[in-house]
C-alpha positions in Angstrom: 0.0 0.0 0.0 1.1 3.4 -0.5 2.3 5.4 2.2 1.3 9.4 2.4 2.1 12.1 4.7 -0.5 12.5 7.4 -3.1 14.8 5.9 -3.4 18.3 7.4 -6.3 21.1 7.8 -8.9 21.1 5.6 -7.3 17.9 3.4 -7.6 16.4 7.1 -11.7 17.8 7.7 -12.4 16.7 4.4 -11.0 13.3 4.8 -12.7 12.5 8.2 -16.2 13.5 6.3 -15.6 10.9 3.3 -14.7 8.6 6.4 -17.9 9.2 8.2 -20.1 8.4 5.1 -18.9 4.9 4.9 -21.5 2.4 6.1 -20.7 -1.1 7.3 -24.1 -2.3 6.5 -23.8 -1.6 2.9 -20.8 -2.9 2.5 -22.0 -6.6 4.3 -24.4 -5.7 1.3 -21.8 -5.7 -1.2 -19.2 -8.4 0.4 -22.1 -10.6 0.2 -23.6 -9.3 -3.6 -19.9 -10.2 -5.1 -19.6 -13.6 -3.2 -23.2 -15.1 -4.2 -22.5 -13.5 -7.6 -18.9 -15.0 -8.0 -19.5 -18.2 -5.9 -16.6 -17.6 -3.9 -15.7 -16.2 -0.5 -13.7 -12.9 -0.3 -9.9 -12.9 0.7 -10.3 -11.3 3.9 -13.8 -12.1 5.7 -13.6 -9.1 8.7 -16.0 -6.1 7.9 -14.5 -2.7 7.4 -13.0 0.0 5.5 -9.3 -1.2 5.4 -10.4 -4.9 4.9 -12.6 -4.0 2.7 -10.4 -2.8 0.6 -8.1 -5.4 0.9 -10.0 -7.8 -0.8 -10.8 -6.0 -3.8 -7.3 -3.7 -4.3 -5.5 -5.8 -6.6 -8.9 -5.2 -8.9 -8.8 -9.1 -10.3 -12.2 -9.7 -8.0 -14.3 -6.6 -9.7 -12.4 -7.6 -13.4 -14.0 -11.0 -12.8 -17.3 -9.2 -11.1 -17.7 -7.0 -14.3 -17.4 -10.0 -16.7 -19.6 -12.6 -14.4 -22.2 -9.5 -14.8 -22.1 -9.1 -18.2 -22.2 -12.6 -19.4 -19.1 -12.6 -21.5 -15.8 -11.4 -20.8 -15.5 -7.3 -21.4 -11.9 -7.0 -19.3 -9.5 -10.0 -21.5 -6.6 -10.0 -19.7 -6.4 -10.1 -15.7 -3.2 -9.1 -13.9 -2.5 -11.5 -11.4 0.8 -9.8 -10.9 1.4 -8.5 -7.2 3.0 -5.3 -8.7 1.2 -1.9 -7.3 0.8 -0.8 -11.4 -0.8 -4.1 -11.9 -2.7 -3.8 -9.5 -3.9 -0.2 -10.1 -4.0 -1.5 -14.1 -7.0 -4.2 -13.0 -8.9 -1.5 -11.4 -8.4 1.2 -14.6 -9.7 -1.3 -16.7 -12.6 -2.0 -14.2 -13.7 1.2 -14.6 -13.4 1.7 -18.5 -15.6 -1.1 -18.3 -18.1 -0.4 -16.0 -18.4 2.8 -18.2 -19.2 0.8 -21.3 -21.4 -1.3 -19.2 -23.5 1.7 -18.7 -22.5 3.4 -15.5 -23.1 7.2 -15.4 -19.4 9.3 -14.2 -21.2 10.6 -10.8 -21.3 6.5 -9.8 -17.8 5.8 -11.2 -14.8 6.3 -8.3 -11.0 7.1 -8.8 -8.2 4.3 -8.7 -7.0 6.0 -5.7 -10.3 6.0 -4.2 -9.6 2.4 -3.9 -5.9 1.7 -3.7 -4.9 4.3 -1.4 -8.6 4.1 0.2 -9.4 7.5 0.1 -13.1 7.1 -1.0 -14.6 4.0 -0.1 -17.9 5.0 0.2 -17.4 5.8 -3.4 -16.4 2.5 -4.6 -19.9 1.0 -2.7 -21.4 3.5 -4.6 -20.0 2.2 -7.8 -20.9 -1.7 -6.7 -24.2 -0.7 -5.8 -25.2 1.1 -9.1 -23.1 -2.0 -11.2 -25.6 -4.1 -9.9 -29.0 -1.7 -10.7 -27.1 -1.6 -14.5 -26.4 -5.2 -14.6 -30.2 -5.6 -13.8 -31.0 -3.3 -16.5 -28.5 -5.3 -18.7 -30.5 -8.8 -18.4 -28.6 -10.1 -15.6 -31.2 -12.5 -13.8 -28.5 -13.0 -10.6 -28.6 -12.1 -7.3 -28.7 -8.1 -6.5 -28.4 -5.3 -4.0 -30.0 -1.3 -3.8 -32.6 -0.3 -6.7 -33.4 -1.4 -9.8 -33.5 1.2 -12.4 -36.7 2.2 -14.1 -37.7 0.6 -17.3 -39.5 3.0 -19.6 -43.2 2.8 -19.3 -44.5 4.2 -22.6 -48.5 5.0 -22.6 -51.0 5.5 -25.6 -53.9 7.5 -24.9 -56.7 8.1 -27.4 -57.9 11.5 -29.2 -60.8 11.4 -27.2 -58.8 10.8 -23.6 -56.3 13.9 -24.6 -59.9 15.9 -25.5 -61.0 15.4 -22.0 -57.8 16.0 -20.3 -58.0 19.7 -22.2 -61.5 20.5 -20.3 -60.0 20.0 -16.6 -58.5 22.3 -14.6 -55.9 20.7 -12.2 -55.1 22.0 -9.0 -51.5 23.3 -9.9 -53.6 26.4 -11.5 -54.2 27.0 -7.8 -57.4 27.9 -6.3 -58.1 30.4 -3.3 -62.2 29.3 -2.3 -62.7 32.7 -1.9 -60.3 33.9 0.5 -59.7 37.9 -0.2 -57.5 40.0 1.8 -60.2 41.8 3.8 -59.2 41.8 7.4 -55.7 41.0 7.2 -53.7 43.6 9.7 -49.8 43.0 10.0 -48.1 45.4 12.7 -49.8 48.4 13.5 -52.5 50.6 11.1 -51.2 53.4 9.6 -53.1 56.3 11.1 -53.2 60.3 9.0 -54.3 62.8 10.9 -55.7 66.0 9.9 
């Protein structure tokens, strides 16, 4: 792992906040989502930030995630070198691929999000809209969060859109004649002659 200077002032505030956002239940969400979905257990089986991490730093677990997903494999070649580039390689091509797969940039996370673990609660972001995406893909596996919308296209008739014209919704805002009459705020101006 690399090793950084203690962060400092508002580097430090900002990197306790990212800290604070990370949730253990989601990722038990996520640890369990990748095994059921690779049938295998995870390299290091003790919840949190730093172990999760661990398990999926050297990227070759979300390479193989990413191809299980998408039925065929998108990522060809899998470093299983120990090198920190090779490492840092498997999780580049990770996320080329999980942009092809259909993930938007705001769900994506950084390498060093990852490898250095400064954003974790960035890459459960990422594994949590993978698997809406896969869903939306055709994957019939297991899943965690939402699914995304499928588009619900309606037909309505000439004489349904007719009717539609003739009613006036509430957004046009109605006031059951309530008028002003009455209303005092502060004190009445009073002119004297």
């Amino acid at each position: 792992m690399a090793h950084r200077a203690e962060k400092s002032g508002l580097s430090r505030d900002i990197q306790k906040k990212l800290e604070a956002k990370y949730n253990l239940e989601q990722e038990k969400q996520c640890r369990a989502w990748i095994e059921e979905v690779l049938g295998e257990q995870l390299s290091d089986q003790e919840v949190g930030m730093h172990n999760f991490a661990n398990c999926l730093k050297d990227g070759q677990v979300l390479c193989r995630l990413l191809n299980t997903l998408n039925g065929e494999p998108m990522i060809k070649k899998i470093n299983t070198q120990k090198m920190a580039f090779k490492q840092m390689e498997n999780i580049e091509q990770f996320i080329k691929g999980c942009k092809v797969f259909g993930l938007k940039d705001g769900d994506i996370f950084q390498t060093a999000d990852l490898y250095e673990v400064q954003n974790m609660s960035q890459v459960i972001v990422a594994l949590y809209a993978l698997s809406a995406v896969s869903l939306k893909n055709g994957y019939e596996g297991p899943s965690i969060g939402v699914k995304i919308a499928l588009e619900n296209k309606r037909e309505f008739t000439q004489e349904q859109l007719n009717d539609g014209k003739t009613v006036i919704g509430l957004q046009y805002g109605t006031n059951k004649g309530a008028s002003q009459a009455g209303m005092n705020i502060g004190k009445t101006r009073k002119i004297m002659d």
